[in-house]
C-alpha positions as CSV (number, residue, x, y, z in Angstrom):
1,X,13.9,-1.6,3.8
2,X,10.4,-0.3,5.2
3,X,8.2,2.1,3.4
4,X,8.5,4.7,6.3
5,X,13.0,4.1,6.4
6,X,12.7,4.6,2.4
7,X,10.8,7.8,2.8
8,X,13.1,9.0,5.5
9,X,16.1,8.1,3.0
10,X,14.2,10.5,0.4
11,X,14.2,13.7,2.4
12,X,17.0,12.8,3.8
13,X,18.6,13.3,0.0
14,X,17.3,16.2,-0.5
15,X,18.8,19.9,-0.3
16,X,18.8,21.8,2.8
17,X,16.8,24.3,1.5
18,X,14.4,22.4,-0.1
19,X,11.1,23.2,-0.3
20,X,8.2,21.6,1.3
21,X,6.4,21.3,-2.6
22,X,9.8,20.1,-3.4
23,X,10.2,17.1,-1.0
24,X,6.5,16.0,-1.6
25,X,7.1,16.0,-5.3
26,X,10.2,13.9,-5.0
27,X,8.4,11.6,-2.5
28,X,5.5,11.2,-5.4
29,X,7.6,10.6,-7.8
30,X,9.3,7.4,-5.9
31,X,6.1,6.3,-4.8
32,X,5.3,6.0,-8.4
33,X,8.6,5.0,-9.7
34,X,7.6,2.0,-7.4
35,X,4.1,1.3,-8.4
36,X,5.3,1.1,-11.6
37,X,8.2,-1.6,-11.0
38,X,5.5,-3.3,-9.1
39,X,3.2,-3.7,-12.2
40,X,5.8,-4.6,-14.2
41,X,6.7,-7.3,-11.6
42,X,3.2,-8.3,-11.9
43,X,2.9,-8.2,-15.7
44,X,0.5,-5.3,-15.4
45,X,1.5,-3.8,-18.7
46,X,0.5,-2.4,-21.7
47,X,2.7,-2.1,-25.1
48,X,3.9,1.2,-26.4
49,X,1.4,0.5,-29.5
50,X,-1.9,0.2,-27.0
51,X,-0.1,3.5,-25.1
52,X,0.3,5.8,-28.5
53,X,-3.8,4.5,-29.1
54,X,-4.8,5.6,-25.6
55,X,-2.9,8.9,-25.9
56,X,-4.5,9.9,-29.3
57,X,-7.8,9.3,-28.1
58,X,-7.0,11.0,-25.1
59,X,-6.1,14.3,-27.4
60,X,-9.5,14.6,-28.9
């Protein structure tokens, strides 16, 4: 499936009265659902003990 048929699937989906912020947000959120599957595909990724580290630092 193309990018452009997947993002047509998407709205598609979505409520009739469905707002424009509402569609975009669901069309974000799959285009980083995917980015992420990507990475882990790639072996981009990072354990949930380097996460919790980046996250406290993050909070001060």
């Amino acid at each position: 499936m193309t990018t452009k048929e997947r993002l047509k699937e998407i709205i598609e989906e979505q409520p009739e009265d469905s707002t424009h912020e509402e569609i975009v947000r669901e069309l974000a959120f799959a285009g980083m659902v995917e980015r992420g599957l990507k990475d882990s595909r790639h072996g981009r990724l990072i354990s949930n003990e380097e996460m919790g580290k980046r996250i406290r630092l993050w909070q001060k």
